[in-house]
N, CA, C and O atoms as CSV, one atom per row, in Angstrom:
chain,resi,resn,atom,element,x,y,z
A,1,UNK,N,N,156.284,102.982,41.728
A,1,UNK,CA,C,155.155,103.298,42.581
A,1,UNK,C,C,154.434,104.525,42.042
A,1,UNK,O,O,155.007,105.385,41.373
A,2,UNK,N,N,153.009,104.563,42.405
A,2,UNK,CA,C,152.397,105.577,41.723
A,2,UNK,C,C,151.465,106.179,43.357
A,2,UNK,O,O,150.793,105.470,44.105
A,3,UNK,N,N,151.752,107.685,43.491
A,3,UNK,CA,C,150.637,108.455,44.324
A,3,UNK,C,C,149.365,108.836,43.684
A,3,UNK,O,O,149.044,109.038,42.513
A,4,UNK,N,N,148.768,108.872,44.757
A,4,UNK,CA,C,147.279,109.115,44.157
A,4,UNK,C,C,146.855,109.672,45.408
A,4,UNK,O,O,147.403,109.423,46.482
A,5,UNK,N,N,145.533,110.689,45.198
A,5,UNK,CA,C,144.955,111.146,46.101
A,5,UNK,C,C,143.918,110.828,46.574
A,5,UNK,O,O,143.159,110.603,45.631
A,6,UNK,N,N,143.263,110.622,47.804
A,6,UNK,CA,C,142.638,110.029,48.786
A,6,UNK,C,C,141.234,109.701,47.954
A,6,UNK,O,O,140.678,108.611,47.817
A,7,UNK,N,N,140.760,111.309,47.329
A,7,UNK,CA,C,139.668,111.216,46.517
A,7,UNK,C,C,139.727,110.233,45.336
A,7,UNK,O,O,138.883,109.429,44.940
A,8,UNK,N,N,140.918,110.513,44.901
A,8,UNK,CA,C,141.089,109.337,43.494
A,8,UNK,C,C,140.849,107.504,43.545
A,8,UNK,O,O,140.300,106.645,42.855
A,9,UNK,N,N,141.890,107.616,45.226
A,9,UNK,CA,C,141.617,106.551,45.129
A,9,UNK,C,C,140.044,105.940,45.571
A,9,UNK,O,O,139.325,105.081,45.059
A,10,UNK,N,N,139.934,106.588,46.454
A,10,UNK,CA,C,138.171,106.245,47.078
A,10,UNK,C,C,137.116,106.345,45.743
A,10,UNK,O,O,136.089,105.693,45.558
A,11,UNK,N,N,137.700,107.340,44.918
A,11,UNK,CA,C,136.899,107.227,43.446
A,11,UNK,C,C,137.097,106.022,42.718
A,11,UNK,O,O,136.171,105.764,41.949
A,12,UNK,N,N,137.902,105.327,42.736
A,12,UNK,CA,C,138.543,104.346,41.869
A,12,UNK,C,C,137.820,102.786,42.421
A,12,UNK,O,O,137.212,101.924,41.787
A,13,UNK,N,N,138.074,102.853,43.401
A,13,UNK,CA,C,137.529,101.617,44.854
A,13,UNK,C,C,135.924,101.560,44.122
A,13,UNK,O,O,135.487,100.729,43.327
A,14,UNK,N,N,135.312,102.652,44.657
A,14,UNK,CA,C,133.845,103.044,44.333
A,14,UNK,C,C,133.369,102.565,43.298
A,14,UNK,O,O,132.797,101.475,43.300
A,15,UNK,N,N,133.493,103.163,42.431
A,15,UNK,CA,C,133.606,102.825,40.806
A,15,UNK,C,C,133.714,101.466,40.756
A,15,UNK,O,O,132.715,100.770,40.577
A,16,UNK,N,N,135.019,100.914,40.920
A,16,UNK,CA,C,135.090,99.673,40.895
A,16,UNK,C,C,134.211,98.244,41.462
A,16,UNK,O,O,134.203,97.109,40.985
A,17,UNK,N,N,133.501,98.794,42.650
A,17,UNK,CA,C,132.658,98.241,43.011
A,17,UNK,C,C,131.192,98.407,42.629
A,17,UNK,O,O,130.253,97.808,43.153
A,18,UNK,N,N,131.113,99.420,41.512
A,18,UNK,CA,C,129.722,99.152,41.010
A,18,UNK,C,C,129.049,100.202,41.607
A,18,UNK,O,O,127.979,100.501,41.076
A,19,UNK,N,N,129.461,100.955,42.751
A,19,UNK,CA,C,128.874,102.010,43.768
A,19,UNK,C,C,128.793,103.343,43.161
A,19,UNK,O,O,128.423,104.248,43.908
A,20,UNK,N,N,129.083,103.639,41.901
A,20,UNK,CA,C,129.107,104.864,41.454
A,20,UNK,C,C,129.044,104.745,39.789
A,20,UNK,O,O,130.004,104.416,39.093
A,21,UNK,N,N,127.554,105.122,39.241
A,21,UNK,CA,C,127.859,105.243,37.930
A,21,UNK,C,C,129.202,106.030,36.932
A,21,UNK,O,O,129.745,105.824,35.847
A,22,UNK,N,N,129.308,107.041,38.087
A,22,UNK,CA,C,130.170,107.852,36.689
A,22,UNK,C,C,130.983,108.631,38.058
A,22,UNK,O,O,130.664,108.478,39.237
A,23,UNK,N,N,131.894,109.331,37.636
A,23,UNK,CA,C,132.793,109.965,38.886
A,23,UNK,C,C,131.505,111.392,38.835
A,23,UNK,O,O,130.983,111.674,39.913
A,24,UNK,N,N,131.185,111.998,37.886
A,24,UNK,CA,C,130.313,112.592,37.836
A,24,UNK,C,C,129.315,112.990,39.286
A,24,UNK,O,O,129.074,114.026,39.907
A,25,UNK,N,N,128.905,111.505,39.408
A,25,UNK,CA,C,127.905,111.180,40.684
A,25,UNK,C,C,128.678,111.667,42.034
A,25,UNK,O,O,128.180,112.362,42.920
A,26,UNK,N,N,130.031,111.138,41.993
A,26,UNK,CA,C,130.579,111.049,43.421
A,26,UNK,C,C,130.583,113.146,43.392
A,26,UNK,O,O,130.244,113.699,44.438
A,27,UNK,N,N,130.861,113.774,42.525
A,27,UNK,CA,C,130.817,115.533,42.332
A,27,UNK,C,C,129.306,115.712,43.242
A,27,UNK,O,O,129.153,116.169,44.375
A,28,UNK,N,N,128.343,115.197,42.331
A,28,UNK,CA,C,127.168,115.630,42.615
A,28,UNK,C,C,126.694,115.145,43.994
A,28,UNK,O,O,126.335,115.990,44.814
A,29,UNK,N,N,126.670,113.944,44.278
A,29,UNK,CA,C,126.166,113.537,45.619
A,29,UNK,C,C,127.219,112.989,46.734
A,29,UNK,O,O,126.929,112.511,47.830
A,30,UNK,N,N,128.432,113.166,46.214
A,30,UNK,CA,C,129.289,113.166,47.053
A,30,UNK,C,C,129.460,111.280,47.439
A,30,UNK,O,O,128.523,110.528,47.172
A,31,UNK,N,N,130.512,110.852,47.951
A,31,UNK,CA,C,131.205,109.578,47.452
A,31,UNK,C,C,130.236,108.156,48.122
A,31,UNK,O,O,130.286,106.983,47.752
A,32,UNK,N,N,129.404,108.759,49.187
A,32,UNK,CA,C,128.469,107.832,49.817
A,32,UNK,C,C,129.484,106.930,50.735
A,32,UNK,O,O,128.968,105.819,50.858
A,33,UNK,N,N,130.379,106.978,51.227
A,33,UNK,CA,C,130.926,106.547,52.354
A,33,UNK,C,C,131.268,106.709,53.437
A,33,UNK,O,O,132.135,107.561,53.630
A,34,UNK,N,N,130.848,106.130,54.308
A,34,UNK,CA,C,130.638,106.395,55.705
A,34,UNK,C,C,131.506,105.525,56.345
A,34,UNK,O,O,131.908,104.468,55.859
A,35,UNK,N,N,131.796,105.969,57.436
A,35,UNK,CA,C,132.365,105.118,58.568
A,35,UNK,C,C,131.307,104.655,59.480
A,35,UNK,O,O,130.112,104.890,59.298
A,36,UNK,N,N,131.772,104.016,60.428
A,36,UNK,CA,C,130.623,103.589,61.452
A,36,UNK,C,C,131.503,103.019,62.739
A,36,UNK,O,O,132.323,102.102,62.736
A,37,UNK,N,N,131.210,103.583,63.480
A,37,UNK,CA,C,131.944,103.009,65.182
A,37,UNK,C,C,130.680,102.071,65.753
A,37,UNK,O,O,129.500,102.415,65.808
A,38,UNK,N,N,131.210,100.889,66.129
A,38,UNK,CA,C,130.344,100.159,66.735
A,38,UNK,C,C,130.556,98.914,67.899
A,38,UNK,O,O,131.159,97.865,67.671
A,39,UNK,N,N,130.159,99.144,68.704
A,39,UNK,CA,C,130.413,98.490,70.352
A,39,UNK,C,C,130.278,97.069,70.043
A,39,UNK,O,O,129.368,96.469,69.471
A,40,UNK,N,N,131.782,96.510,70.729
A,40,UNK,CA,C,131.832,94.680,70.693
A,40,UNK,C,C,131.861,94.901,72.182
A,40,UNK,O,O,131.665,95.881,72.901
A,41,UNK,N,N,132.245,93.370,72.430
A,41,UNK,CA,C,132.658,93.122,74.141
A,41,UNK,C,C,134.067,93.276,74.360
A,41,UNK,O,O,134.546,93.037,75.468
A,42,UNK,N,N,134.697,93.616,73.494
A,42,UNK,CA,C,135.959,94.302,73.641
A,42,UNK,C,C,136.383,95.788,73.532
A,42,UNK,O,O,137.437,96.362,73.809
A,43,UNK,N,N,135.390,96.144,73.112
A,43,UNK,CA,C,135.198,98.049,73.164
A,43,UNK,C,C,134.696,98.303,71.838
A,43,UNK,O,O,133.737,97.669,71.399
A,44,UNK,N,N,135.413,99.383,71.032
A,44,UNK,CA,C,135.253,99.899,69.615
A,44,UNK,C,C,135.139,99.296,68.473
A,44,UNK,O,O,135.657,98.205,68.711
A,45,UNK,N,N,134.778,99.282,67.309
A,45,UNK,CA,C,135.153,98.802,66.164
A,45,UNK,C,C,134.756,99.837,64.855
A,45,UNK,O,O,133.740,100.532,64.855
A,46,UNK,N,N,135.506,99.812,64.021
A,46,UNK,CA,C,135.130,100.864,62.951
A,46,UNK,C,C,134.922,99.990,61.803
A,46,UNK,O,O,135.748,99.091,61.641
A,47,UNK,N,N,133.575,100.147,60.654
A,47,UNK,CA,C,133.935,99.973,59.539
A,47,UNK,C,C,133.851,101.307,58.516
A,47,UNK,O,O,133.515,102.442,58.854
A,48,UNK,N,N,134.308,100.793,56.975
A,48,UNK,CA,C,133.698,102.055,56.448
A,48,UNK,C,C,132.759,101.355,55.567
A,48,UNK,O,O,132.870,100.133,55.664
A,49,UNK,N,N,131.859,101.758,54.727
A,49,UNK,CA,C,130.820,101.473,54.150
A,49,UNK,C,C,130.216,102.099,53.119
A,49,UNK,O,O,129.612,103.169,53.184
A,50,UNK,N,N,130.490,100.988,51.547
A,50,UNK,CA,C,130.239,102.039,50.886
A,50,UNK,C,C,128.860,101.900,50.427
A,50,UNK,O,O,128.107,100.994,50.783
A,51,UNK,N,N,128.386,103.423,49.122
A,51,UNK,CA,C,126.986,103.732,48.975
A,51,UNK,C,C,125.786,103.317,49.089
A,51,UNK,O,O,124.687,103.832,49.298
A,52,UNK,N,N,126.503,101.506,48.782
A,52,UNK,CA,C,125.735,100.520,48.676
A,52,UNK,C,C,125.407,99.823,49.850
A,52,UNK,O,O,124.579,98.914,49.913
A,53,UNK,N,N,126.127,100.305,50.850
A,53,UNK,CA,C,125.664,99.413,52.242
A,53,UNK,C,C,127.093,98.805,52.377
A,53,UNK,O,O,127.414,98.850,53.565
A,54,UNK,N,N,128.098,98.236,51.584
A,54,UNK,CA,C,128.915,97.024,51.400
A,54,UNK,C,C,130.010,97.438,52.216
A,54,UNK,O,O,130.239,98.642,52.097
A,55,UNK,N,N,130.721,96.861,52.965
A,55,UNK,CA,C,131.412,96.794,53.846
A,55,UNK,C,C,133.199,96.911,53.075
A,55,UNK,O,O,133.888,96.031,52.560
A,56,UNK,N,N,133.398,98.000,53.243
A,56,UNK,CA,C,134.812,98.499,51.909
A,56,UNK,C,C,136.134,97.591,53.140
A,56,UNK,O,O,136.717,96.536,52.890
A,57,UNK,N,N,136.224,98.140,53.963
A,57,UNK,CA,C,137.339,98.097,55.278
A,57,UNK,C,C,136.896,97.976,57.057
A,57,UNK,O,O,135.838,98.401,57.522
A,58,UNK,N,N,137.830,97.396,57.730
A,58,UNK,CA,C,137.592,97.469,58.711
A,58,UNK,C,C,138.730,97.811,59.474
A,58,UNK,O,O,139.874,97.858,59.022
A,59,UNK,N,N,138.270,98.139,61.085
A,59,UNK,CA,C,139.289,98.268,61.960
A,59,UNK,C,C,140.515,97.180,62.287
A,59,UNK,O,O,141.664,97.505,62.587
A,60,UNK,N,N,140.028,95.863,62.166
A,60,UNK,CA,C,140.481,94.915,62.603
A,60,UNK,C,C,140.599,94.675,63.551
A,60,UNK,O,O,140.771,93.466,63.703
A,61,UNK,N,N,140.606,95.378,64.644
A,61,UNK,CA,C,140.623,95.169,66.252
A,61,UNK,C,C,139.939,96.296,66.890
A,61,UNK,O,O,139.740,97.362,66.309
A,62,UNK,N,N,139.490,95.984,68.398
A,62,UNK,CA,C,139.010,96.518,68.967
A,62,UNK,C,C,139.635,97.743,69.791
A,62,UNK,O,O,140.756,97.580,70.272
A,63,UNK,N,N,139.031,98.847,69.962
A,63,UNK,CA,C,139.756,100.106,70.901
A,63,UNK,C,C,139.129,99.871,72.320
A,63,UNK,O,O,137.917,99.658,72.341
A,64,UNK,N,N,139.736,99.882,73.374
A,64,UNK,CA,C,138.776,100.064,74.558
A,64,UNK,C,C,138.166,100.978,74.442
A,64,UNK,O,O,137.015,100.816,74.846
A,65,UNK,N,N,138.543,102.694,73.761
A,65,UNK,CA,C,137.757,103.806,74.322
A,65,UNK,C,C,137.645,104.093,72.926
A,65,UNK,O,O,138.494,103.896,72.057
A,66,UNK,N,N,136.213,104.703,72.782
A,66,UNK,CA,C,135.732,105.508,71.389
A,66,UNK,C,C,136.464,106.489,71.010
A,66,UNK,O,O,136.232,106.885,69.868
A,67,UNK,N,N,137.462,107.140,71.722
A,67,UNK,CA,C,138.149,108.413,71.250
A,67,UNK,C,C,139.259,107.538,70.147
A,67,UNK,O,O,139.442,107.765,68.951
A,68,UNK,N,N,139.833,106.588,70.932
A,68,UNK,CA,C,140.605,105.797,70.484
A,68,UNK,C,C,139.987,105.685,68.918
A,68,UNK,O,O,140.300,106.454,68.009
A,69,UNK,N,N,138.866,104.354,68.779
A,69,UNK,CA,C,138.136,104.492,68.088
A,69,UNK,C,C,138.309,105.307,66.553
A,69,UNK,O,O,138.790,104.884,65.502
A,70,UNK,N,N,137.764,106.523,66.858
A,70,UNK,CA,C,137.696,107.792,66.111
A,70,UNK,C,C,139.034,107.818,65.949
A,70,UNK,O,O,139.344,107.286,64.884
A,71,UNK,N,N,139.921,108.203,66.545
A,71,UNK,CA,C,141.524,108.585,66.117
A,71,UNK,C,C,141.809,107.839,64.888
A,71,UNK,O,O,142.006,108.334,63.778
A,72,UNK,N,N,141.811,106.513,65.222
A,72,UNK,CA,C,142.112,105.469,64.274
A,72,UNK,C,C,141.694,105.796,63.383
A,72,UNK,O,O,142.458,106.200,62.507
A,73,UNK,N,N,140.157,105.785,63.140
A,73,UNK,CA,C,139.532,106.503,61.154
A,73,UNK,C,C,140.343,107.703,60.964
A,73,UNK,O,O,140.948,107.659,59.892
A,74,UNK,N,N,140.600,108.972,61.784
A,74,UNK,CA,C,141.274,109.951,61.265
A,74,UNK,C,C,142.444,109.653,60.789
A,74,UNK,O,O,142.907,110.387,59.916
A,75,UNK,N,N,143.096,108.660,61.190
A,75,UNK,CA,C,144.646,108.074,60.817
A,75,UNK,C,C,144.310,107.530,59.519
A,75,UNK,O,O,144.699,108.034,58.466
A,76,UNK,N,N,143.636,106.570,59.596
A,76,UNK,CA,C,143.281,106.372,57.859
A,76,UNK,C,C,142.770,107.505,56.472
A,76,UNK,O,O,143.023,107.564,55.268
A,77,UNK,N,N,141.941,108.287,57.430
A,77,UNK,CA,C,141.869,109.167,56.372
A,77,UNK,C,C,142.913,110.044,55.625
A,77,UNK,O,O,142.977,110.291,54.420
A,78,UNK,N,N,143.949,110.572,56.938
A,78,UNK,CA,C,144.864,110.938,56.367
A,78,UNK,C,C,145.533,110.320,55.685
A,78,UNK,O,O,145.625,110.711,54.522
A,79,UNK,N,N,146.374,108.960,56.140
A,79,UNK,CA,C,146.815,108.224,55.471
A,79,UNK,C,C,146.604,107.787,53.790
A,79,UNK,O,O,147.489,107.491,52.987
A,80,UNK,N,N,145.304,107.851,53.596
A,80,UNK,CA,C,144.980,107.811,52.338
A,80,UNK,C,C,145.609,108.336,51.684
A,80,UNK,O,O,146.395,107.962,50.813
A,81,UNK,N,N,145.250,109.511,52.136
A,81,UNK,CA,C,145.443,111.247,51.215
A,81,UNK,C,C,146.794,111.147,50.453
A,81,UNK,O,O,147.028,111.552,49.314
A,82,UNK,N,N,147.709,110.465,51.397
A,82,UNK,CA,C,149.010,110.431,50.832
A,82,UNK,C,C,150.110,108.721,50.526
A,82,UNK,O,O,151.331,108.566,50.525
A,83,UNK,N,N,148.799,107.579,50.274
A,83,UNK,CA,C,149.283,106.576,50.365
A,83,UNK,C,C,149.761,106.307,48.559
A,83,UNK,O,O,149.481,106.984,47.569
A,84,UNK,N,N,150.394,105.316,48.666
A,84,UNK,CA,C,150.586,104.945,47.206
A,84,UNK,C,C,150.471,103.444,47.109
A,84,UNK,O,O,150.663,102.528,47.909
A,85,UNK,N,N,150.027,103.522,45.642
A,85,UNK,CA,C,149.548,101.877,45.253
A,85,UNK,C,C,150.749,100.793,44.882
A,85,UNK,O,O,151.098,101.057,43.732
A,86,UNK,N,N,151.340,99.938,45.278
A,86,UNK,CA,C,152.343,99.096,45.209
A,86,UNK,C,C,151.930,97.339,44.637
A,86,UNK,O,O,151.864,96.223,45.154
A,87,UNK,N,N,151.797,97.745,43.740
A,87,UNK,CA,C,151.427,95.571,42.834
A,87,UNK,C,C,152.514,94.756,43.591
A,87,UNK,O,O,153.741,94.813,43.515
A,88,UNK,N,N,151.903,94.182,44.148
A,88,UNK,CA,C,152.184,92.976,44.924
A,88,UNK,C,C,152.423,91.557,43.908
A,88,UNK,O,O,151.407,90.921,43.626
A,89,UNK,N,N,153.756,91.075,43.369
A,89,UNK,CA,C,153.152,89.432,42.383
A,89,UNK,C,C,152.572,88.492,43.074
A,89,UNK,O,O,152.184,87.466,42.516
């Protein structure tokens, strides 16, 4: 297994998708990804979204309450920070 850091990997994702000429860019204008909370008929939903508009991840389910919501992206963000990449055959 290999760690990597949140930035690396979100650099790597990015890149990979065409969303970032050079890591260079992500220094200068910073990585262009956003989250977004947005109301179903079941409550919350988060995606994140990268530079390009393109839809990287989602919540997968709904929160009744927006705090909820929000918690959840903070859990991922951290999570990142300290996840590691595992090849699946």
């Amino acid at each position: 297994m290999t760690t990597i850091t949140r930035r690396s990997a979100l650099r790597f994702a990015a890149t990979a998708l065409g969303v970032l000429a050079a890591p260079a860019a992500l220094a200068a204008q910073g990585s262009g990804l956003k989250f977004q909370i947005y109301k179903v008929s079941g409550g919350f939903r988060w995606r994140l979204r990268a530079g390009n508009n393109q839809v990287l991840a989602t919540s997968g389910e709904a929160y009744k309450a927006k705090a909820d919501c929000r918690h959840g992206i903070e859990l991922v963000m951290r999570g990142a920070a300290t996840a590691t990449v595992v090849d699946v055959p």
